[in-house]
mmCIF file of the N, C-alpha and C atoms, coordinates in Angstrom:
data_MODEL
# 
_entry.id   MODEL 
# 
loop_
_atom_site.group_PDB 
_atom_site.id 
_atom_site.type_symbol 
_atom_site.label_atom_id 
_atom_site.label_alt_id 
_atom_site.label_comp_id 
_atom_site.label_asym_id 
_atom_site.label_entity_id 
_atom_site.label_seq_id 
_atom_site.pdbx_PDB_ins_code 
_atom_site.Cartn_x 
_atom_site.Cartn_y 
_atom_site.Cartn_z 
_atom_site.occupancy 
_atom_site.B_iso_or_equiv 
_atom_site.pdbx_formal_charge 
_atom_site.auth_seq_id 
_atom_site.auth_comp_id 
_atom_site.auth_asym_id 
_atom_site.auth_atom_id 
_atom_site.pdbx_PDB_model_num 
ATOM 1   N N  . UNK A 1 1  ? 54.200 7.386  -131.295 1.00 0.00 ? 1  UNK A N  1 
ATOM 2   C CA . UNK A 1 1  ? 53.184 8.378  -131.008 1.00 0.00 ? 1  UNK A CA 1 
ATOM 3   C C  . UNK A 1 1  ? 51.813 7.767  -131.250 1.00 0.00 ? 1  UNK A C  1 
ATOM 4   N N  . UNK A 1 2  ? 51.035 7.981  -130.715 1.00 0.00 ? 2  UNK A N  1 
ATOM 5   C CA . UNK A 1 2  ? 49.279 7.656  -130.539 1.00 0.00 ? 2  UNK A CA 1 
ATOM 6   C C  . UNK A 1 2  ? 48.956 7.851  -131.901 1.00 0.00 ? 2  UNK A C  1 
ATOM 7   N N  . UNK A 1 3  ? 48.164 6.977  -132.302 1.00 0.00 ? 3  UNK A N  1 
ATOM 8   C CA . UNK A 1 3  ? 47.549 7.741  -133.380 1.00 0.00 ? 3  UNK A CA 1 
ATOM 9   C C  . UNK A 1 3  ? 46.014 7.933  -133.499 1.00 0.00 ? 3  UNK A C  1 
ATOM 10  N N  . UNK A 1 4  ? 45.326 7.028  -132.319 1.00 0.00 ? 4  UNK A N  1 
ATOM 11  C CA . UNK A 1 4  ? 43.809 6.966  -132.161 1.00 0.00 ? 4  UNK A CA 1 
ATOM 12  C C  . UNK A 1 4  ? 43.909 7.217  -130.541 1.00 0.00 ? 4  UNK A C  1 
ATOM 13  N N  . UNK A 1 5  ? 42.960 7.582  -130.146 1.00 0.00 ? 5  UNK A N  1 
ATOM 14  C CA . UNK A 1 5  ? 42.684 8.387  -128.710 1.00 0.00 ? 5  UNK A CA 1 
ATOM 15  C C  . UNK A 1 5  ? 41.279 8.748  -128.565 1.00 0.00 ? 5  UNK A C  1 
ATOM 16  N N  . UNK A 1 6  ? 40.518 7.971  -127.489 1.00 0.00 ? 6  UNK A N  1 
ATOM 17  C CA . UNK A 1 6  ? 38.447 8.009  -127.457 1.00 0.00 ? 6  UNK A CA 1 
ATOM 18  C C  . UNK A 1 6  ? 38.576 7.801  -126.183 1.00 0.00 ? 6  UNK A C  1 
ATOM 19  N N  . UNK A 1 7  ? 37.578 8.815  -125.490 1.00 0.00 ? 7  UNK A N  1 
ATOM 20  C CA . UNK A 1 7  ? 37.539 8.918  -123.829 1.00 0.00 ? 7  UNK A CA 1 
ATOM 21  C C  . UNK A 1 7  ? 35.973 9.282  -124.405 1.00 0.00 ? 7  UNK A C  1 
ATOM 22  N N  . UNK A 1 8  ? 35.296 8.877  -122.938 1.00 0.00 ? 8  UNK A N  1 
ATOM 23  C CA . UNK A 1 8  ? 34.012 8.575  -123.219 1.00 0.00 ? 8  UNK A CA 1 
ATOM 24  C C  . UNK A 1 8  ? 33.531 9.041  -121.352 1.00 0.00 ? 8  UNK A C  1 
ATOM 25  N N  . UNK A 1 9  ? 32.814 10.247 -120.928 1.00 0.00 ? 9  UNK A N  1 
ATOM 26  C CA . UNK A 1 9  ? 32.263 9.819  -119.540 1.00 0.00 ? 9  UNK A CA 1 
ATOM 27  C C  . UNK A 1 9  ? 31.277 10.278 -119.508 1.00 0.00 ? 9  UNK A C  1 
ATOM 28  N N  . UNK A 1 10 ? 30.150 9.897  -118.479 1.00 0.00 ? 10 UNK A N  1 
ATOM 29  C CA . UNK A 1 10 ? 28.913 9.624  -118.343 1.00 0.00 ? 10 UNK A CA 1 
ATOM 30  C C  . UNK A 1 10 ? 28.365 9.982  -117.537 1.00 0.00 ? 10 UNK A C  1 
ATOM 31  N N  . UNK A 1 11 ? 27.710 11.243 -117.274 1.00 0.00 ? 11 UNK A N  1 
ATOM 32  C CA . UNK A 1 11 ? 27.249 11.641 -115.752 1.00 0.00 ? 11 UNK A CA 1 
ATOM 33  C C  . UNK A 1 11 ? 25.451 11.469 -115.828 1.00 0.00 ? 11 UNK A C  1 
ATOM 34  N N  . UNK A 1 12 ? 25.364 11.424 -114.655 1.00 0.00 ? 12 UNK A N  1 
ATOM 35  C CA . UNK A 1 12 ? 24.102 10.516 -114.679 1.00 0.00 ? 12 UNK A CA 1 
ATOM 36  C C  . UNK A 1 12 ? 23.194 11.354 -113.248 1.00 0.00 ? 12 UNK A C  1 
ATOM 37  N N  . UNK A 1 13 ? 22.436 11.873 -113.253 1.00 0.00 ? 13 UNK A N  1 
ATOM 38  C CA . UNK A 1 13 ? 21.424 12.562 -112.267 1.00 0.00 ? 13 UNK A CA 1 
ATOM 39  C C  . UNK A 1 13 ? 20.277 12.150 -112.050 1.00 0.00 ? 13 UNK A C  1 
ATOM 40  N N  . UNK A 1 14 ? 19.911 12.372 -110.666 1.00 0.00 ? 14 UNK A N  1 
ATOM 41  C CA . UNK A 1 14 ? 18.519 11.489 -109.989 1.00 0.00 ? 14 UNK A CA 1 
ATOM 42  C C  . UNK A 1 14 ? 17.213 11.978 -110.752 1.00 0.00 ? 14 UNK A C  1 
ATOM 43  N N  . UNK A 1 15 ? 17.153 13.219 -111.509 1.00 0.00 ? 15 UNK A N  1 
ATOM 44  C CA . UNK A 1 15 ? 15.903 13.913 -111.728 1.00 0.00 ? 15 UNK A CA 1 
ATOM 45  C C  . UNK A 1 15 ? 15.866 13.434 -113.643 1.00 0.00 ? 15 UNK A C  1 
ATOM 46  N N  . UNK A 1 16 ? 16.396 11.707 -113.793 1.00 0.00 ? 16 UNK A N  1 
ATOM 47  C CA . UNK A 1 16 ? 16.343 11.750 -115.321 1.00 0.00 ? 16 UNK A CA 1 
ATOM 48  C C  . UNK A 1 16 ? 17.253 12.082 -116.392 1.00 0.00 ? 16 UNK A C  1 
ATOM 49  N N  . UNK A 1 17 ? 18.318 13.012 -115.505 1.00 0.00 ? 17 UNK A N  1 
ATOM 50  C CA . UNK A 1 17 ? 18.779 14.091 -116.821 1.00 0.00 ? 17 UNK A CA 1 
ATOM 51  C C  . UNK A 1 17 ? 20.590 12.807 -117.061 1.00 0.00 ? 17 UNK A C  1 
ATOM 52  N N  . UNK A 1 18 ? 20.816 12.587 -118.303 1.00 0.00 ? 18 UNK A N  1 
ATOM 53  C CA . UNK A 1 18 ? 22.409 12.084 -118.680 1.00 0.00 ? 18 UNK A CA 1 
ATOM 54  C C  . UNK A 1 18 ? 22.732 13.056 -119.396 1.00 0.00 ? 18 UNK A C  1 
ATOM 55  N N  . UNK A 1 19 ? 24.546 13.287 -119.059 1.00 0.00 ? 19 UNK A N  1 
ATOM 56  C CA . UNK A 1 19 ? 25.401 14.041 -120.344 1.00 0.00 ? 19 UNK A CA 1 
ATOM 57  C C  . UNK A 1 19 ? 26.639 13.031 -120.335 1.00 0.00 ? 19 UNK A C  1 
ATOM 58  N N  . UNK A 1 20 ? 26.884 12.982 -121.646 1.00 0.00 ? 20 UNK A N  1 
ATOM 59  C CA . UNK A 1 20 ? 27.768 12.464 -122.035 1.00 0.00 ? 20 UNK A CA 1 
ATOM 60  C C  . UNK A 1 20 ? 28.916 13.170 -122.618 1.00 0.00 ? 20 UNK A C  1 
ATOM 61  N N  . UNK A 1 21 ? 30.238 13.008 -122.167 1.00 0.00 ? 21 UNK A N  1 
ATOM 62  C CA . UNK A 1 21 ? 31.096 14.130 -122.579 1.00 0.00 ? 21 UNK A CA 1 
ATOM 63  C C  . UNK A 1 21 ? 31.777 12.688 -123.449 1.00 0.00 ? 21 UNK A C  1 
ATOM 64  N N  . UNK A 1 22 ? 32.463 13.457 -124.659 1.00 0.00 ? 22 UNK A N  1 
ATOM 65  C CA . UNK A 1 22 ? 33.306 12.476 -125.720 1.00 0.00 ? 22 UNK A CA 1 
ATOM 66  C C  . UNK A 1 22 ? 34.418 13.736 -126.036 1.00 0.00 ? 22 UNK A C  1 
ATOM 67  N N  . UNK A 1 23 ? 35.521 13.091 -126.028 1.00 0.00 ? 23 UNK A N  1 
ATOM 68  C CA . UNK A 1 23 ? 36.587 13.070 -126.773 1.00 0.00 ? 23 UNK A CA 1 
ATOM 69  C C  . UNK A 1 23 ? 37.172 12.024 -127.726 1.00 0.00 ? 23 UNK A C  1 
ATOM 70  N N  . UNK A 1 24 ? 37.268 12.758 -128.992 1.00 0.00 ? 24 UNK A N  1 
ATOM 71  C CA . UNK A 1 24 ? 37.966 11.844 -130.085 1.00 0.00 ? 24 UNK A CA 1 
ATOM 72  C C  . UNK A 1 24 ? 38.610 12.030 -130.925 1.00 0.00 ? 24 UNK A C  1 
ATOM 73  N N  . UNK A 1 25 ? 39.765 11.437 -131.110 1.00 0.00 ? 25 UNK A N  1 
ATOM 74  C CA . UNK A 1 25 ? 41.475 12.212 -131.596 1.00 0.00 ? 25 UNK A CA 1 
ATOM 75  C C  . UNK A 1 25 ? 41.862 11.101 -132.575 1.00 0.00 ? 25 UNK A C  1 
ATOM 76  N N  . UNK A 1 26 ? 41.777 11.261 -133.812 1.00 0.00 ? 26 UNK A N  1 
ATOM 77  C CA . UNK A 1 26 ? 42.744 10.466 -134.751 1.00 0.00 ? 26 UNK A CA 1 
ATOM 78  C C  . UNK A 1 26 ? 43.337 10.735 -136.077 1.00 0.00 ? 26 UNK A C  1 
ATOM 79  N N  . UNK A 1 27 ? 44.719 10.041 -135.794 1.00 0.00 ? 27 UNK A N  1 
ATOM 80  C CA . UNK A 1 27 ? 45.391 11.153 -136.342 1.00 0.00 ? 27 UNK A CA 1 
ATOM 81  C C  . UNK A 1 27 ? 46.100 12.020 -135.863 1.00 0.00 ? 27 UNK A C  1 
ATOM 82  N N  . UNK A 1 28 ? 46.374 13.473 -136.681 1.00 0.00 ? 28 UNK A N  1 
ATOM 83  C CA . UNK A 1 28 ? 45.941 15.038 -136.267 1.00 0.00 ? 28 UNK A CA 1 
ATOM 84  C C  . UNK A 1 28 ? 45.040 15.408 -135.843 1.00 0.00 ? 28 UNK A C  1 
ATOM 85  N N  . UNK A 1 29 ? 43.524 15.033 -136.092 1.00 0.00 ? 29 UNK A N  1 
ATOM 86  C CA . UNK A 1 29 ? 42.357 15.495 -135.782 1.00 0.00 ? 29 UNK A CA 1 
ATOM 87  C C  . UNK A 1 29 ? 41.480 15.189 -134.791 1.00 0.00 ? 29 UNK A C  1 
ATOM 88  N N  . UNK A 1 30 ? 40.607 16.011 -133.822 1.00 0.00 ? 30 UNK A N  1 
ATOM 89  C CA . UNK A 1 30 ? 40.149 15.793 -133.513 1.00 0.00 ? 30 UNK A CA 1 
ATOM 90  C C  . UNK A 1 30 ? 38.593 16.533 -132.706 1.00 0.00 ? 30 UNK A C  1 
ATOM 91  N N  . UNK A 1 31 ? 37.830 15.928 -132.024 1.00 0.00 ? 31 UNK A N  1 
ATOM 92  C CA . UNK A 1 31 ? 36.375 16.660 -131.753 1.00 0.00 ? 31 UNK A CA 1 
ATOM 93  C C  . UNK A 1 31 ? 36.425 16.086 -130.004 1.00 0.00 ? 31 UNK A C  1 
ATOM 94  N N  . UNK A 1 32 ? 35.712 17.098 -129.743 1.00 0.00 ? 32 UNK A N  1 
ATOM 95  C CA . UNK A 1 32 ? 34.709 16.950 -128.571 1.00 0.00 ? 32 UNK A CA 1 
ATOM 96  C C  . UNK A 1 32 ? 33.835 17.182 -128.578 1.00 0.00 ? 32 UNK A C  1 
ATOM 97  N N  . UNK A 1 33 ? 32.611 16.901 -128.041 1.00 0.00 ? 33 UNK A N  1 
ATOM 98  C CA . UNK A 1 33 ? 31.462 16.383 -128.104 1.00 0.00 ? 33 UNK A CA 1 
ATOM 99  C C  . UNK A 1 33 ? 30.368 16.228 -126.937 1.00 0.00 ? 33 UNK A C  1 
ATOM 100 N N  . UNK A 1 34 ? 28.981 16.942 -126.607 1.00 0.00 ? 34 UNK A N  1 
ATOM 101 C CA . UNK A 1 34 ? 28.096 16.747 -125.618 1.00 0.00 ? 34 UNK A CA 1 
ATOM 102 C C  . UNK A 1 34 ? 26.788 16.407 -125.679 1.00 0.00 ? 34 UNK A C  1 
ATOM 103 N N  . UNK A 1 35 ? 26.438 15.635 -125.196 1.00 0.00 ? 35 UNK A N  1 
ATOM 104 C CA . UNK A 1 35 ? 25.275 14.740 -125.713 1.00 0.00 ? 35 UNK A CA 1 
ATOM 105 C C  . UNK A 1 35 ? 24.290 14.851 -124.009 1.00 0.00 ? 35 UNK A C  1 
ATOM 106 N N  . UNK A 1 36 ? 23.085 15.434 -124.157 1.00 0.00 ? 36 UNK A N  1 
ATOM 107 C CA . UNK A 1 36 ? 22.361 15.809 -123.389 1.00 0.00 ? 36 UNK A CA 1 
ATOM 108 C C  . UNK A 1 36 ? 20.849 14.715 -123.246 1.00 0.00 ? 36 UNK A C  1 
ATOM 109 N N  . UNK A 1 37 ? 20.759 14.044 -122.557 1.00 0.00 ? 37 UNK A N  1 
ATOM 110 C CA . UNK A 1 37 ? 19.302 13.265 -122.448 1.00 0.00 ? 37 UNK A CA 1 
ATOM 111 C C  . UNK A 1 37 ? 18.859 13.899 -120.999 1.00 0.00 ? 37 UNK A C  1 
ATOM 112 N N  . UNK A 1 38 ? 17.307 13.583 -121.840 1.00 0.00 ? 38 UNK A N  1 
ATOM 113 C CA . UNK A 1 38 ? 16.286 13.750 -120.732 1.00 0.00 ? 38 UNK A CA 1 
ATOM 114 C C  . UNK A 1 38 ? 15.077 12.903 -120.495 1.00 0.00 ? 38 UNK A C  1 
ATOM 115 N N  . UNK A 1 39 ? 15.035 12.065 -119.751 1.00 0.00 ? 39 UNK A N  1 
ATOM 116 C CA . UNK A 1 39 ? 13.864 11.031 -119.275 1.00 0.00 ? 39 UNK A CA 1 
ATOM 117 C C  . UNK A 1 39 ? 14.594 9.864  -120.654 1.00 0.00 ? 39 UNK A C  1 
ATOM 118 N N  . UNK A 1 40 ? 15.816 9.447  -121.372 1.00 0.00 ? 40 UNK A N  1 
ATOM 119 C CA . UNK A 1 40 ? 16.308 8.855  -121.907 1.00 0.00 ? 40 UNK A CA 1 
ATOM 120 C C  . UNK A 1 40 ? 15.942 8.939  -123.154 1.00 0.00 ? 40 UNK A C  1 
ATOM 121 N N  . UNK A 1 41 ? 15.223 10.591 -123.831 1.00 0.00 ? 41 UNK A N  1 
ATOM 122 C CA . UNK A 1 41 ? 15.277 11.361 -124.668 1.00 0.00 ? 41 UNK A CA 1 
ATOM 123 C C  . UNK A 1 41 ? 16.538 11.938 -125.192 1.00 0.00 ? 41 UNK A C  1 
ATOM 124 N N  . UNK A 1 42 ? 16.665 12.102 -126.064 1.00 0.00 ? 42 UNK A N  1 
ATOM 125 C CA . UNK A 1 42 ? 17.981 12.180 -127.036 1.00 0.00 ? 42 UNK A CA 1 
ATOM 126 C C  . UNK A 1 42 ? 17.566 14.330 -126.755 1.00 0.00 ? 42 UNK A C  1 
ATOM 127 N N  . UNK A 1 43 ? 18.133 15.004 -126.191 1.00 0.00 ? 43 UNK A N  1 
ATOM 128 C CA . UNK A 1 43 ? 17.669 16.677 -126.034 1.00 0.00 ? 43 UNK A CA 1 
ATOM 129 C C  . UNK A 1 43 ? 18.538 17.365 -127.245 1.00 0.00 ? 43 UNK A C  1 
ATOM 130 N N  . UNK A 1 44 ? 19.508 17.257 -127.403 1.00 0.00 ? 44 UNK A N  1 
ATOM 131 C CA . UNK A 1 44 ? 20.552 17.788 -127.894 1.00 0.00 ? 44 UNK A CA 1 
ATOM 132 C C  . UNK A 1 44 ? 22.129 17.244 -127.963 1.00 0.00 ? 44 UNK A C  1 
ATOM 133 N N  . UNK A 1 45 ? 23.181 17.893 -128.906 1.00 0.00 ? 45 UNK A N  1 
ATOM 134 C CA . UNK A 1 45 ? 24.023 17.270 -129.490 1.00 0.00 ? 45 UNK A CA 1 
ATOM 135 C C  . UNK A 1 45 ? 24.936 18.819 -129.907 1.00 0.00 ? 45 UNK A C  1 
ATOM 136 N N  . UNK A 1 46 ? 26.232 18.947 -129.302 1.00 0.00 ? 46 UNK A N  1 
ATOM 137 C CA . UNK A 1 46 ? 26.832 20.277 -129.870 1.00 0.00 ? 46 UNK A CA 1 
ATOM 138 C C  . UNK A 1 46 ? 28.417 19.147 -129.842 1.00 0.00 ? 46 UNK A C  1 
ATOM 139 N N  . UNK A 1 47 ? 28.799 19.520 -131.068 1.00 0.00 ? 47 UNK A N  1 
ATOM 140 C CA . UNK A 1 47 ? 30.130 19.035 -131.594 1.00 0.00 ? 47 UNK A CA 1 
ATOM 141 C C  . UNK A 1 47 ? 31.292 20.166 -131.727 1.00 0.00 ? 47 UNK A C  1 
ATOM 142 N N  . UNK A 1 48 ? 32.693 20.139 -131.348 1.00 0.00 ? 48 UNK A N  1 
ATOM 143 C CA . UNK A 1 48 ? 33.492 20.770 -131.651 1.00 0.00 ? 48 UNK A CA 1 
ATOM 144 C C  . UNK A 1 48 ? 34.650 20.498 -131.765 1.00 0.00 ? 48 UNK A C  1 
ATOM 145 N N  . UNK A 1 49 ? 35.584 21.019 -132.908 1.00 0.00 ? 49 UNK A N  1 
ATOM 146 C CA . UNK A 1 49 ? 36.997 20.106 -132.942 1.00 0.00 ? 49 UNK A CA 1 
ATOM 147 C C  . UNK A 1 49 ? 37.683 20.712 -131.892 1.00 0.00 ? 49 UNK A C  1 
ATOM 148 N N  . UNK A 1 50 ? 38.893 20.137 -131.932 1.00 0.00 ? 50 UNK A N  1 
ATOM 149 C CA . UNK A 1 50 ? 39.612 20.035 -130.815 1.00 0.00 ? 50 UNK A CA 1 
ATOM 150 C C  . UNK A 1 50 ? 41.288 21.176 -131.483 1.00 0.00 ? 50 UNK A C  1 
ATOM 151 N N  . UNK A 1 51 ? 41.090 21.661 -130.622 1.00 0.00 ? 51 UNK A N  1 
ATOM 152 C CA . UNK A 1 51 ? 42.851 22.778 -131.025 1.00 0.00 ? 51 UNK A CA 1 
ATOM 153 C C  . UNK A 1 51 ? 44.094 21.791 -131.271 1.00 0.00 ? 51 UNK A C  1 
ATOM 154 N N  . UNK A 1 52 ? 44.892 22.243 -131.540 1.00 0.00 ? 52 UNK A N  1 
ATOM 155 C CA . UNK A 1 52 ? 45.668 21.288 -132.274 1.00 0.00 ? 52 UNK A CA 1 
ATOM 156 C C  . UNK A 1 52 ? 46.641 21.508 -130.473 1.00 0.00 ? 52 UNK A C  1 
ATOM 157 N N  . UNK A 1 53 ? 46.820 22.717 -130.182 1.00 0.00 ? 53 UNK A N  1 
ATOM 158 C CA . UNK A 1 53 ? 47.693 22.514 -128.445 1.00 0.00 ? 53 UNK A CA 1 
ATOM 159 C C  . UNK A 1 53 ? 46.786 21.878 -127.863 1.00 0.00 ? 53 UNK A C  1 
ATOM 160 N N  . UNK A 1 54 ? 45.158 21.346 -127.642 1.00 0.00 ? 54 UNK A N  1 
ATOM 161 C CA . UNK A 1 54 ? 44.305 20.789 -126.835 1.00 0.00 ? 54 UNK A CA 1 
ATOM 162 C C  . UNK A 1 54 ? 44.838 19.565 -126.919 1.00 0.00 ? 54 UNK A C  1 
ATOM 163 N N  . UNK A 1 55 ? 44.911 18.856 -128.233 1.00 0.00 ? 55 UNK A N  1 
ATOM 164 C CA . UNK A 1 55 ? 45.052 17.798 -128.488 1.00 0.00 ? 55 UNK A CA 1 
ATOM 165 C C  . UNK A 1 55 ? 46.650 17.196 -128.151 1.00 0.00 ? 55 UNK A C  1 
ATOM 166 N N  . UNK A 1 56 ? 47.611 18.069 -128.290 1.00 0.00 ? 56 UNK A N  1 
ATOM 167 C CA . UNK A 1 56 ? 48.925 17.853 -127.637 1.00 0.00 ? 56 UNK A CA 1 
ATOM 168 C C  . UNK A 1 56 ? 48.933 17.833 -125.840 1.00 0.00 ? 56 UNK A C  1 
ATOM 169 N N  . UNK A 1 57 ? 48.007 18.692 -125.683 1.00 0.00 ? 57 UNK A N  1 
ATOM 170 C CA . UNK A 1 57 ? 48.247 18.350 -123.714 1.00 0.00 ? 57 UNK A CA 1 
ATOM 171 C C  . UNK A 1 57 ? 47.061 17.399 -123.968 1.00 0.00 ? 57 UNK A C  1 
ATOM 172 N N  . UNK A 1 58 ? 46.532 16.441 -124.600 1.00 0.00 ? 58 UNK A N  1 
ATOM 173 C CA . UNK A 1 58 ? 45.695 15.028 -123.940 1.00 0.00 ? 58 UNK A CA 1 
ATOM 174 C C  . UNK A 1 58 ? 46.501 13.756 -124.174 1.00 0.00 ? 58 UNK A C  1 
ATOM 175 N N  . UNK A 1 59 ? 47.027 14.844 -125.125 1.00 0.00 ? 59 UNK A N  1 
ATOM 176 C CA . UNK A 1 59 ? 48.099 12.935 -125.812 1.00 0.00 ? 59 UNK A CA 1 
ATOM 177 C C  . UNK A 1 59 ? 48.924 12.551 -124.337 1.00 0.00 ? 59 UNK A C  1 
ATOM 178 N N  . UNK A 1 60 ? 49.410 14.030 -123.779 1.00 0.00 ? 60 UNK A N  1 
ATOM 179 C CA . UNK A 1 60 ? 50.930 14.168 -122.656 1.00 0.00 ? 60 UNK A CA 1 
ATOM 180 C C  . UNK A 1 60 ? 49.924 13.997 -121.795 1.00 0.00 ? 60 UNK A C  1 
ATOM 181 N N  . UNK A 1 61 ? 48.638 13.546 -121.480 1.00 0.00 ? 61 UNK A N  1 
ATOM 182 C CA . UNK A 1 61 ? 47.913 12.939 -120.367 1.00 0.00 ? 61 UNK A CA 1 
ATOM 183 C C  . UNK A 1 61 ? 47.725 14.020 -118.871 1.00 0.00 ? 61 UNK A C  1 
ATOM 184 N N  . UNK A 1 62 ? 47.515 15.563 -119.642 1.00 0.00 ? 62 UNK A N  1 
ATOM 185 C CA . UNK A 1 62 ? 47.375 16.622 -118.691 1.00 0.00 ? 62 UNK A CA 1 
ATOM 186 C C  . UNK A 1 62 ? 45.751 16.723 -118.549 1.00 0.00 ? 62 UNK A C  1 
ATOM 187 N N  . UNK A 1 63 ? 45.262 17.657 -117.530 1.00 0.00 ? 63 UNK A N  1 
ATOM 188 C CA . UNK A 1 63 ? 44.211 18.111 -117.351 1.00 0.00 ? 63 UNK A CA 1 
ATOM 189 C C  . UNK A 1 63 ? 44.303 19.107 -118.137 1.00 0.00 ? 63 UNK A C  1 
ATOM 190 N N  . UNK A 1 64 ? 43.051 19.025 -118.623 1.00 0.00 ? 64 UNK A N  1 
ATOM 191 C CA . UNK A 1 64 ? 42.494 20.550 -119.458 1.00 0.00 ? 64 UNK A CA 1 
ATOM 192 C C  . UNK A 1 64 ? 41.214 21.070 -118.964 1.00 0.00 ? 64 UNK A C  1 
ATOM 193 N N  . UNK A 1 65 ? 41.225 22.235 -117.758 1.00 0.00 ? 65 UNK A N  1 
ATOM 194 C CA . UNK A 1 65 ? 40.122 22.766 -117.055 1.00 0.00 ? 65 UNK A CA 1 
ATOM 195 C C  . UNK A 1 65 ? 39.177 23.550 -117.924 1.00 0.00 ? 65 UNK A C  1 
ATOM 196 N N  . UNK A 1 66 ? 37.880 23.016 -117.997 1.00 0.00 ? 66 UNK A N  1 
ATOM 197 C CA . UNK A 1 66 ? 37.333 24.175 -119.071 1.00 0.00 ? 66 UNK A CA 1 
ATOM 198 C C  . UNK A 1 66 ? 37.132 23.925 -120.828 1.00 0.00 ? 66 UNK A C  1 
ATOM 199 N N  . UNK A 1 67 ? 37.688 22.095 -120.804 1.00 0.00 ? 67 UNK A N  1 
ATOM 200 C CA . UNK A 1 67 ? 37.536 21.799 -122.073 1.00 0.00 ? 67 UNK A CA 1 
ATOM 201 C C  . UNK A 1 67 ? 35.928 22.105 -122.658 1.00 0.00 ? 67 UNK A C  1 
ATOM 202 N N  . UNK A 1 68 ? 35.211 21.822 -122.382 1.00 0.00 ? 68 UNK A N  1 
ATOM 203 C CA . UNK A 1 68 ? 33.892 21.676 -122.577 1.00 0.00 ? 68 UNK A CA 1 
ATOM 204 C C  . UNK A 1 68 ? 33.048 22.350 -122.468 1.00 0.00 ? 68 UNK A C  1 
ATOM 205 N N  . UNK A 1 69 ? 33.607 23.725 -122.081 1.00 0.00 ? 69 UNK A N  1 
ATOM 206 C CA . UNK A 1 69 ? 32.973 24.905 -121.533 1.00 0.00 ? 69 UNK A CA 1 
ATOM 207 C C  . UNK A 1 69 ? 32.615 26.127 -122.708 1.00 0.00 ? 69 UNK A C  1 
ATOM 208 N N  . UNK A 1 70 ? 32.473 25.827 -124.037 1.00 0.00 ? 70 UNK A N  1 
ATOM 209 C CA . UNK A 1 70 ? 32.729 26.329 -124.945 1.00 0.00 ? 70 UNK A CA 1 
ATOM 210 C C  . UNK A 1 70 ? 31.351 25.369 -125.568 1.00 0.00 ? 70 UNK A C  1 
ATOM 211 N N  . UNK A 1 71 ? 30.854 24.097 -125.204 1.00 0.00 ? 71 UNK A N  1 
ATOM 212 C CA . UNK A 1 71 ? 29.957 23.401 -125.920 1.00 0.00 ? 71 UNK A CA 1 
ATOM 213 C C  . UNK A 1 71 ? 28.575 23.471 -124.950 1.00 0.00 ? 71 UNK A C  1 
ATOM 214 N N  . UNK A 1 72 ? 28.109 24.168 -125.187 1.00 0.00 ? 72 UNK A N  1 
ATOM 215 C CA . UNK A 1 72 ? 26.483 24.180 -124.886 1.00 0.00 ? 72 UNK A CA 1 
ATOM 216 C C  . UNK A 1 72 ? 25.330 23.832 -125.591 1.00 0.00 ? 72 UNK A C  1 
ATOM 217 N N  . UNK A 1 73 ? 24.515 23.446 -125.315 1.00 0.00 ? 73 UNK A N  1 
ATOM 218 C CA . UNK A 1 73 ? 23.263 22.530 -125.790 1.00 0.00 ? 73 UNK A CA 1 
ATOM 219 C C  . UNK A 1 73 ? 22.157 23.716 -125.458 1.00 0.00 ? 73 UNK A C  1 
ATOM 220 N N  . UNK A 1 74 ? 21.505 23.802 -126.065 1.00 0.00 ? 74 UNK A N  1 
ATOM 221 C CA . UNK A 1 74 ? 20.179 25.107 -125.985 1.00 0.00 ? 74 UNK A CA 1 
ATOM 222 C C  . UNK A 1 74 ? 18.897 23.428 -125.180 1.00 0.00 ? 74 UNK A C  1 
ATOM 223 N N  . UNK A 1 75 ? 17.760 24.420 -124.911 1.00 0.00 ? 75 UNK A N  1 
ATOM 224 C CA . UNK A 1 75 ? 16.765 23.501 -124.678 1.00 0.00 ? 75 UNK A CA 1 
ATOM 225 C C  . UNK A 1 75 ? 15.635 23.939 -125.467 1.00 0.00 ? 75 UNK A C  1 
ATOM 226 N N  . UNK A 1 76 ? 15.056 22.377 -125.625 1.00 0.00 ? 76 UNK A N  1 
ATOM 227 C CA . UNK A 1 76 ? 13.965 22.569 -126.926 1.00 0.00 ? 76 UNK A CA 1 
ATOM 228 C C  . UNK A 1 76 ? 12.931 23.718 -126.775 1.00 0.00 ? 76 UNK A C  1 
ATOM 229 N N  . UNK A 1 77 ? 12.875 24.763 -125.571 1.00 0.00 ? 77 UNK A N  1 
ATOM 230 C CA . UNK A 1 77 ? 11.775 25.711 -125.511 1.00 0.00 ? 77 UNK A CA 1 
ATOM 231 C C  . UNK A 1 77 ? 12.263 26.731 -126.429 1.00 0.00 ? 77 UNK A C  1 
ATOM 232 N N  . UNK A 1 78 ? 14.033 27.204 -126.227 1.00 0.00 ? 78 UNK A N  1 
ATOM 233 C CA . UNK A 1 78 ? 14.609 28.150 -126.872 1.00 0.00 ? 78 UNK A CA 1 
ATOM 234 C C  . UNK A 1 78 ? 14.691 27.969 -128.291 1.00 0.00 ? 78 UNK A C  1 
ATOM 235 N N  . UNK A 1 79 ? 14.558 26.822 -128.575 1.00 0.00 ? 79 UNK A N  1 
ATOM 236 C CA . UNK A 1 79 ? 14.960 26.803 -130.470 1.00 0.00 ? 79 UNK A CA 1 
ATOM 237 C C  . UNK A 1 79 ? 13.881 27.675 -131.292 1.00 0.00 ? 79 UNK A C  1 
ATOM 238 N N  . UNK A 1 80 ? 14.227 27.994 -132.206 1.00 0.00 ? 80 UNK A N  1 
ATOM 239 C CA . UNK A 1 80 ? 13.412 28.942 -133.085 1.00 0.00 ? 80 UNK A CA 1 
ATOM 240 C C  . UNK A 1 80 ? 13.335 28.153 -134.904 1.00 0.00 ? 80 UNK A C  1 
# 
């Protein structure tokens, strides 16, 4: 059985903007992760662990629709 597991992808847009999606599993444990730049400004950073069934359908190499859809990044106008 696996015991370390790191996926890393990188989307990249014409108007400046990168997100970086991370997954990282070791062990039992694990996080996902979204990392937001702008003009190659660091914007924001929202972390979340990972379900313990999430982490069993990545090991078995399934799609999980909607992983990331739970991690949102605010923008620096909204912070208080």
């Amino acid at each position: 059985m696996y015991t370390h597991y790191s996926n890393t992808e990188v989307k990249r847009s014409q108007n400046g903007r990168k997100t970086v999606r991370k997954v990282h599993i070791q062990h039992e444990r694990g996080y996902k992760s979204i990392s937001k730049y702008h003009k190659r400004k660091h914007v924001g950073t929202v972390r979340k662990t990972l379900k313990s069934a999430e982490i069993q359908l990545i090991r078995s190499g399934k799609f999980i629709p909607g992983l990331f859809s739970n991690c949102k990044t605010r923008s620096k106008k909204s912070k208080k």
